[in-house]
C-alpha positions as CSV (number, residue, x, y, z in Angstrom):
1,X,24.2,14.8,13.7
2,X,20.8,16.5,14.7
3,X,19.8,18.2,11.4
4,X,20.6,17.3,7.3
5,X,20.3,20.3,4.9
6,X,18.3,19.4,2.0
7,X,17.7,20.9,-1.2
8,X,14.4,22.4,-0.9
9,X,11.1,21.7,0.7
10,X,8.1,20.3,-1.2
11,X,9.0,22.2,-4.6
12,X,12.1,23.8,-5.8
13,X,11.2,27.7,-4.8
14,X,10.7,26.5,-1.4
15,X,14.3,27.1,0.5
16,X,16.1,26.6,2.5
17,X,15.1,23.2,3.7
18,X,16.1,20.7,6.9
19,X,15.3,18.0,9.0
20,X,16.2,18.7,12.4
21,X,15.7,17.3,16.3
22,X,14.4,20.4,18.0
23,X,16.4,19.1,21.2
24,X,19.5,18.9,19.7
25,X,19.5,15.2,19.9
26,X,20.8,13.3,17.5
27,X,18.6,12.5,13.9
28,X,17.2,9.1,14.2
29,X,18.7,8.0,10.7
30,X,21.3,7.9,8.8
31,X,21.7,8.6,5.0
32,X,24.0,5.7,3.7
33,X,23.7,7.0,0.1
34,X,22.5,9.5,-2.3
35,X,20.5,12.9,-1.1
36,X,16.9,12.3,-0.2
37,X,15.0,15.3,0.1
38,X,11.7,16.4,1.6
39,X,9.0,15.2,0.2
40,X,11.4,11.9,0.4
41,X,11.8,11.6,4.1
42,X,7.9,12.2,4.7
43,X,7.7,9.3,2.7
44,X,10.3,7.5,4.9
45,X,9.4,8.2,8.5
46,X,5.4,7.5,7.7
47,X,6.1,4.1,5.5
48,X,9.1,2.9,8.6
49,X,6.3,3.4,10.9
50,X,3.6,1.4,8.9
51,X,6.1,-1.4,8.5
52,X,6.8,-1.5,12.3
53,X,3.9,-1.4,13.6
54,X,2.3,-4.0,10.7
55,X,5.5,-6.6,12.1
56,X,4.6,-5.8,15.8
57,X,0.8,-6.6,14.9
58,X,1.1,-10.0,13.3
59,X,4.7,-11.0,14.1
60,X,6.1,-11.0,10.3
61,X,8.4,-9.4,8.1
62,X,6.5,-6.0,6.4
63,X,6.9,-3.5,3.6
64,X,5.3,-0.5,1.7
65,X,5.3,1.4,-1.0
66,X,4.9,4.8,-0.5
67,X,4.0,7.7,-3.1
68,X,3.1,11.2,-1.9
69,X,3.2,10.6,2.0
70,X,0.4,8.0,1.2
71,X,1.0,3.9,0.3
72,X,0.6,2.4,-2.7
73,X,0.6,-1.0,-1.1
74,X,1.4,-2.7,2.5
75,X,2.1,-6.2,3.0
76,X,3.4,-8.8,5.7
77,X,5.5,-11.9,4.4
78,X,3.4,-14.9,3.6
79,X,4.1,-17.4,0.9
80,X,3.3,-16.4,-2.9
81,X,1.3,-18.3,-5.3
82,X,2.5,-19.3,-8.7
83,X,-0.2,-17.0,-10.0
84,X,0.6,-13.8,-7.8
85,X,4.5,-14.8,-8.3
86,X,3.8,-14.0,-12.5
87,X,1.7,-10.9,-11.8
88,X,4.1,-9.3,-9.6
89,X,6.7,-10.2,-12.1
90,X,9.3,-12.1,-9.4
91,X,8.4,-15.9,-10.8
92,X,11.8,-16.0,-11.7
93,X,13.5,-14.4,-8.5
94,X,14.7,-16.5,-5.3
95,X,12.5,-14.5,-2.8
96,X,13.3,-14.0,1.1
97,X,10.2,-13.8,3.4
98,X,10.8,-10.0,3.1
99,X,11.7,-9.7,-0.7
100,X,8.0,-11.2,-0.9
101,X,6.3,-8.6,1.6
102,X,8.3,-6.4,-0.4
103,X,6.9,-7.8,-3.8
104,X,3.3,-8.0,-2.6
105,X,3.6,-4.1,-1.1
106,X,4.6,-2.8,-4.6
107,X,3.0,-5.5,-6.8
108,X,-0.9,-4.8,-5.9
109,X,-0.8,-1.9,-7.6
110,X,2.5,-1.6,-9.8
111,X,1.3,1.8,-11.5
112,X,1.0,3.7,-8.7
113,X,4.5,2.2,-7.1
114,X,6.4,3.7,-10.0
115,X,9.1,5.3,-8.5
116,X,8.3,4.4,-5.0
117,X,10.0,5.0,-1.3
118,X,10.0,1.2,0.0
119,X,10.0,0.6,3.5
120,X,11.1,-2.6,5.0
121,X,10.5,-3.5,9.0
122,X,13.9,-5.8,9.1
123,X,17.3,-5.9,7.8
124,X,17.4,-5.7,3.8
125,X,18.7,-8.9,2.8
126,X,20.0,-10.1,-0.8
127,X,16.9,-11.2,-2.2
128,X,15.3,-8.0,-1.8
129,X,17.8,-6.1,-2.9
130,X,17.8,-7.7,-6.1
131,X,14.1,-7.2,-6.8
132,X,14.6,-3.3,-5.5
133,X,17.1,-3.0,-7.9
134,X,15.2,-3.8,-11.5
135,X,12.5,-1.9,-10.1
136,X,11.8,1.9,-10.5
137,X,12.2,3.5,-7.3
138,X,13.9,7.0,-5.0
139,X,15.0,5.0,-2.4
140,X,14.6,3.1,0.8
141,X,14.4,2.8,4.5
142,X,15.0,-0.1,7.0
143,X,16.5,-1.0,10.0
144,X,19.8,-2.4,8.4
145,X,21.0,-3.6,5.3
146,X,23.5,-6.8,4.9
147,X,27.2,-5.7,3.4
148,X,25.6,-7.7,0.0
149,X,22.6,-5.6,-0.1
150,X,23.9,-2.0,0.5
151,X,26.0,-2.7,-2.1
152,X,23.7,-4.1,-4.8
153,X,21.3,-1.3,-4.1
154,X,24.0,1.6,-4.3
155,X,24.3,0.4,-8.1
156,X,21.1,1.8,-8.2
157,X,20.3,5.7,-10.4
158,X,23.9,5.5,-11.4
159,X,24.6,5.2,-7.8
160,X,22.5,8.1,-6.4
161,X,19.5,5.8,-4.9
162,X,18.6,6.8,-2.0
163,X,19.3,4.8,1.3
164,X,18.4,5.4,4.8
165,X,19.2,4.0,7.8
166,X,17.2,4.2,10.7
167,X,17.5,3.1,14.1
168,X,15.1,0.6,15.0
169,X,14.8,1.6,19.1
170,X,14.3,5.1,18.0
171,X,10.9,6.8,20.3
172,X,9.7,9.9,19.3
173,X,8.7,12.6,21.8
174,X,5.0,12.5,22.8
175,X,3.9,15.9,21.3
176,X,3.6,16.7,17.6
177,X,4.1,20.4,16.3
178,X,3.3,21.6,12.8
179,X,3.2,24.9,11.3
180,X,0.5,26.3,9.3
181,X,0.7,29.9,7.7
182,X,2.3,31.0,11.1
183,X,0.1,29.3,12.9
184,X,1.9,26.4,15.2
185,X,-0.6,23.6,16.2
186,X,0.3,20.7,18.8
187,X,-1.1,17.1,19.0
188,X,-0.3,14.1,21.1
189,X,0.9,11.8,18.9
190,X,-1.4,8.7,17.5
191,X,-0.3,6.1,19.6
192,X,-3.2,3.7,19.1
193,X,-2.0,0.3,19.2
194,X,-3.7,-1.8,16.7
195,X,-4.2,-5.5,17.3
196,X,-6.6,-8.3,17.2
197,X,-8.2,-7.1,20.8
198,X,-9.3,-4.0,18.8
199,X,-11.3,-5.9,16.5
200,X,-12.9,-8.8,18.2
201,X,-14.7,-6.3,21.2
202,X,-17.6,-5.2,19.2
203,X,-18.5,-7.2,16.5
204,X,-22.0,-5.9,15.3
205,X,-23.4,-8.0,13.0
206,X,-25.8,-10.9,13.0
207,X,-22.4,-13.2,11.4
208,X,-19.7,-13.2,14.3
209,X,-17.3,-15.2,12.1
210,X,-13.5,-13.7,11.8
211,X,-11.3,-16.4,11.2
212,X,-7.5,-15.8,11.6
213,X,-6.8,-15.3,8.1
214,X,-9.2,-12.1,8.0
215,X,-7.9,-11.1,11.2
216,X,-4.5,-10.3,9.9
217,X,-6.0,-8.9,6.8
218,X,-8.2,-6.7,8.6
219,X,-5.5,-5.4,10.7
220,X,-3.4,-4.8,7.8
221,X,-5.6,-3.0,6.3
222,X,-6.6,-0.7,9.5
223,X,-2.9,0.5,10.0
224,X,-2.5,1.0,6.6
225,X,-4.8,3.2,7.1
226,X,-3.6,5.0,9.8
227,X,-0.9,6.3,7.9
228,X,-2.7,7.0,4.2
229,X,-4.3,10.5,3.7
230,X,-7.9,10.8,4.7
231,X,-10.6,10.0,3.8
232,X,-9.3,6.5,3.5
233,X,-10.6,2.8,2.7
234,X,-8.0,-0.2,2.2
235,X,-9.1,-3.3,1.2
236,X,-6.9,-6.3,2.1
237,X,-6.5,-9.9,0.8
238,X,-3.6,-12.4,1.2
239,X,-1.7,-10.9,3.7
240,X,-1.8,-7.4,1.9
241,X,-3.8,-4.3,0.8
242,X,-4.8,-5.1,-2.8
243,X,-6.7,-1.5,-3.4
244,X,-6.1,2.0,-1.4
245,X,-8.4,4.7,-1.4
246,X,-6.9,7.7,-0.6
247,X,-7.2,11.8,0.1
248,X,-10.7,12.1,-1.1
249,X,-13.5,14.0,0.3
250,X,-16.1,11.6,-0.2
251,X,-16.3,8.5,1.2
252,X,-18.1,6.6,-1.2
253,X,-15.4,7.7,-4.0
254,X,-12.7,6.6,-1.7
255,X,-14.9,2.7,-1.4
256,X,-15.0,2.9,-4.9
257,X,-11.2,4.1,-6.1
258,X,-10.2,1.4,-3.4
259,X,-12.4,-1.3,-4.9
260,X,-11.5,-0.3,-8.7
261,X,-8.2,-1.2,-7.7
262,X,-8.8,-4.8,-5.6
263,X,-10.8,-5.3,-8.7
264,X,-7.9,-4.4,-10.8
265,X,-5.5,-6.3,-8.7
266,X,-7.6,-9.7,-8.8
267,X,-8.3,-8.9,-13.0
268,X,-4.6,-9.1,-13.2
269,X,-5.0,-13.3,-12.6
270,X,-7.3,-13.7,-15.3
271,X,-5.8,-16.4,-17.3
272,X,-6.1,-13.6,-20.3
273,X,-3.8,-11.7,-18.4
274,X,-1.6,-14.4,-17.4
275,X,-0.7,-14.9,-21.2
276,X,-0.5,-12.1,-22.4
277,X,2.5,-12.7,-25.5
278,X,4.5,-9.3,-24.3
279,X,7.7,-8.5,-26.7
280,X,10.5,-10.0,-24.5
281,X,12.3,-6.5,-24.7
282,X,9.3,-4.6,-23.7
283,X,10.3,-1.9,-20.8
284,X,8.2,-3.0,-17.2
285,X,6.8,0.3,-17.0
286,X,5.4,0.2,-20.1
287,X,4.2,-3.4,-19.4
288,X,2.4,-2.4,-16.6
289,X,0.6,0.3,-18.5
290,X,-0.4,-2.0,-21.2
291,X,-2.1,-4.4,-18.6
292,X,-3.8,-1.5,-16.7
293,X,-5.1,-0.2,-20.7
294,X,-6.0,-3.7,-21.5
295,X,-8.2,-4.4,-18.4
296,X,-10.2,-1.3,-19.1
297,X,-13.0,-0.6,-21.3
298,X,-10.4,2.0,-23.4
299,X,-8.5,-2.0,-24.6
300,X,-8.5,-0.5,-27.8
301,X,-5.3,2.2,-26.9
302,X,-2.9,-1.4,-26.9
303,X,-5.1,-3.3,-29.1
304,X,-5.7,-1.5,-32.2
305,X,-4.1,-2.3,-35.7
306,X,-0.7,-0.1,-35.8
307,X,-0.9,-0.3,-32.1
308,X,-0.6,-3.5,-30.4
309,X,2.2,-4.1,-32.8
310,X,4.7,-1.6,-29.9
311,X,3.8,-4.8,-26.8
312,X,2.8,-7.5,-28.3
313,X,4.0,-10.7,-30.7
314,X,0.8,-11.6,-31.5
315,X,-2.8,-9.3,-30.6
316,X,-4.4,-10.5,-27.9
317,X,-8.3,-11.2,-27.4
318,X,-9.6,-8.5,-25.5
319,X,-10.8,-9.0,-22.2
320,X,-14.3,-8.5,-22.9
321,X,-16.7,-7.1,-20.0
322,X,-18.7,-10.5,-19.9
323,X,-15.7,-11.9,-18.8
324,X,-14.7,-9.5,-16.6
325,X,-18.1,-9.5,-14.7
326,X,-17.8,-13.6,-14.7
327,X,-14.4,-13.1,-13.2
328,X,-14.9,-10.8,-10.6
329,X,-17.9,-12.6,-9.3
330,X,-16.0,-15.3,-8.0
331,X,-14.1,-12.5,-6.4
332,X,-14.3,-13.5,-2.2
333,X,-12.4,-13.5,1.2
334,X,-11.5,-9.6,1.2
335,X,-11.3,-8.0,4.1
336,X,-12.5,-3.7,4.3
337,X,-10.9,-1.2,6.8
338,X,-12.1,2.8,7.0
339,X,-10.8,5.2,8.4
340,X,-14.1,7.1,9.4
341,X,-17.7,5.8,9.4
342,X,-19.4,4.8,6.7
343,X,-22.3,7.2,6.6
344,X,-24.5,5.0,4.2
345,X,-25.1,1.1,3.3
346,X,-23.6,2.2,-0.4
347,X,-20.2,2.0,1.0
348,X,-21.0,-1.6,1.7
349,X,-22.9,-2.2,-1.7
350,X,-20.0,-1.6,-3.6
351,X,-17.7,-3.3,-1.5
352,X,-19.5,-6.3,-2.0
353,X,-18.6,-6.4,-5.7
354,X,-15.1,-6.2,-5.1
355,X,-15.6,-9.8,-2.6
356,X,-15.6,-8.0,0.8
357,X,-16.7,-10.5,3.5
358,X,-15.4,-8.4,6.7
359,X,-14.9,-5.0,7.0
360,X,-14.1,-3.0,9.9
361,X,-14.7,0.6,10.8
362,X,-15.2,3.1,13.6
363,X,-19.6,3.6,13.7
364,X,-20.6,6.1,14.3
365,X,-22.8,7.3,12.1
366,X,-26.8,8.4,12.4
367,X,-27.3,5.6,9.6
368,X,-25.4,2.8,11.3
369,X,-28.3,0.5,11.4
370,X,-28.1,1.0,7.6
371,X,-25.2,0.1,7.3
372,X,-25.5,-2.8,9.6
373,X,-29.0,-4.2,7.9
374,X,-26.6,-3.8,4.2
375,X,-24.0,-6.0,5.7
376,X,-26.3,-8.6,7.3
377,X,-28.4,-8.9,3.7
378,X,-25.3,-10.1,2.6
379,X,-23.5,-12.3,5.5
380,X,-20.8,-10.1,6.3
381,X,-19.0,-9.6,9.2
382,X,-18.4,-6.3,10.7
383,X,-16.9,-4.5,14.1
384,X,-17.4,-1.2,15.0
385,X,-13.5,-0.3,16.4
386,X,-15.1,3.4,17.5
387,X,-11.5,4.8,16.8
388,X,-10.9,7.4,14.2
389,X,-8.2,7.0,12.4
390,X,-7.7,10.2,10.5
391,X,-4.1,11.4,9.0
392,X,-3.0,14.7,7.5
């Protein structure tokens, strides 16, 4: 089959609407169930090649969890705490080393993973089939699925989710083409090949240290990247990005949405948050909304008298901003990818509150040397890649 007829395009007025191999080759996937549409397979092909690339770099199991062509999270399999076990809401799940990439990808930020594409780099196995289904999500591409898990996850949206099927060997031709109001452009595609050769040739800073921990992280972090809408900045902890910046003009307010969410992510372990005494019926979407609420100066939305009644079997204490300050400042071992230069030492100023030891990014800039005195006043490590790694 070398095209699928889909619904529409990007909204319903666009029509009519395919995927097609302009050679008349074969597709490179295959829908197993449901009808995935447009904005759907953008999701698809950019998260199958995050995950793919992510495995090839560090040698493990990925996933992602995509949203708008951009991810929510990215993670490699690595063995989960207790503590991230209950904030990902799997402490009571049998987990695979990929149902656990899979539950780090979506867990660091469960609010924007609503209704995710997922994206795993191996075979979909039981385990994280299970989690996918109690989770909400569109659907899902991998390289395989085991006769168990195909059919635990076509349960799924009254047995419309969305499964695809892609072939693992596929290579994609060497030129890109887009169209633009008319206007056809051509690119070679990004072929860079991220790996730990890329990050250890220019290292910039008066600390040298990159242990293999932050190595991985970093590298997570940096294809993440490569496949989030610029500007980007991804910060990465634990064998996954814990906070994406995405799409914004400004660098500085990418550093910052970024670091709001690492921050978020690590507030998330406060034993506050640990305990919270959730109704046992309460819906997980509406869970995860009460936590985000709860962390934030506007508590008061879940904690107010006639309110907190709707989550809660008791009202909490809030999460004062003492607290949250104390908390955060223990905060350490992230690891900071960009996408761009940083133009000014801000970038790394507010990185530092979110516990950024090593960041990496292309220099670059006119004001590199302020960047680089920022990140020696506080003993960070930093390499200058001098790739680009814009996406649109």
């Amino acid at each position: 089959m070398h095209e699928l007829e889909l619904k529409y395009g990007c909204n319903p007025n666009q029509k009519p609407s395919r995927i097609f191999m302009k050679d008349d080759s074969d597709l490179p996937i295959e829908v197993l169930n449901g009808k995935p549409g447009y904005i759907n397979f953008l999701d698809a092909f950019n998260s199958w090649q995050l995950v793919k690339e992510l495995k090839a770099a560090t040698g493990l199991p990925a996933a992602a969890s995509f949203k708008h062509v951009s991810p929510a999270g990215a993670a490699v399999a690595t063995e989960l705490s207790d503590t991230l076990k209950k904030i990902y809401f799997v402490d009571d799940l049998e987990l695979s080393p990929l149902a656990s990439a899979y539950a780090k990808a979506r867990g660091a930020d469960r609010m924007s993973s609503y209704g995710d594409w997922a994206a795993l780099s191996d075979v979909c196995d039981k385990e994280t089939a299970l989690l996918l289904k109690r989770e909400v999500s569109d659907g899902i591409i991998a390289p395989g699925y085991t006769d168990e898990a195909l059919e635990i996850l076509k349960t799924k949206k009254r047995g419309n989710y969305n499964i695809v099927k892609i072939d693992p060997n596929y290579t994609p031709a060497p030129q890109e083409y887009k169209d633009v109001f008319g206007v056809t452009f051509q690119q070679g595609r990004n072929e860079l090949k991220i790996d730990e050769e890329f990050l250890t040739k220019n290292i910039i800073t008066e600390n040298k240290e990159l242990p293999e921990e932050a190595k991985r992280d970093v590298l997570i972090a940096l294809i993440t990247l490569k496949y989030t809408q610029s500007n980007s900045v991804c910060y990465a902890k634990d064998g996954q990005a814990i906070g994406v910046g995405a799409g914004q003009q400004s660098r500085i307010h990418c550093t910052r949405l970024a670091g709001n969410k690492a921050d978020i992510w690590y507030l998330r372990q406060h034993p506050k948050c640990l305990n919270l005494p959730f109704k046992e019926n309460i819906r997980r979407p509406d869970r995860d909304n009460t936590i985000d609420v709860y962390i934030s100066d506007d508590y008061e939305d879940v904690l107010a008298d006639g309110t907190w009644e709707q989550f809660f079997t008791e009202k909490p204490e809030p999460l004062s901003r003492e607290e949250k300050k104390e908390w955060l400042s223990t905060f350490s071992g992230v690891s900071l990818g960009s996408d761009a230069f940083f133009p000014f030492g801000d970038n790394i100023e507010r990185a530092k509150r979110s516990g950024v030891q090593y960041v990496a990014q292309p220099g670059g800039s006119i004001r590199d040397d302020n960047v680089i005195d920022t990140c020696n006043k506080y003993n960070m490590t930093m390499c200058f890649t001098g790739i680009r790694l814009f996406h649109h």
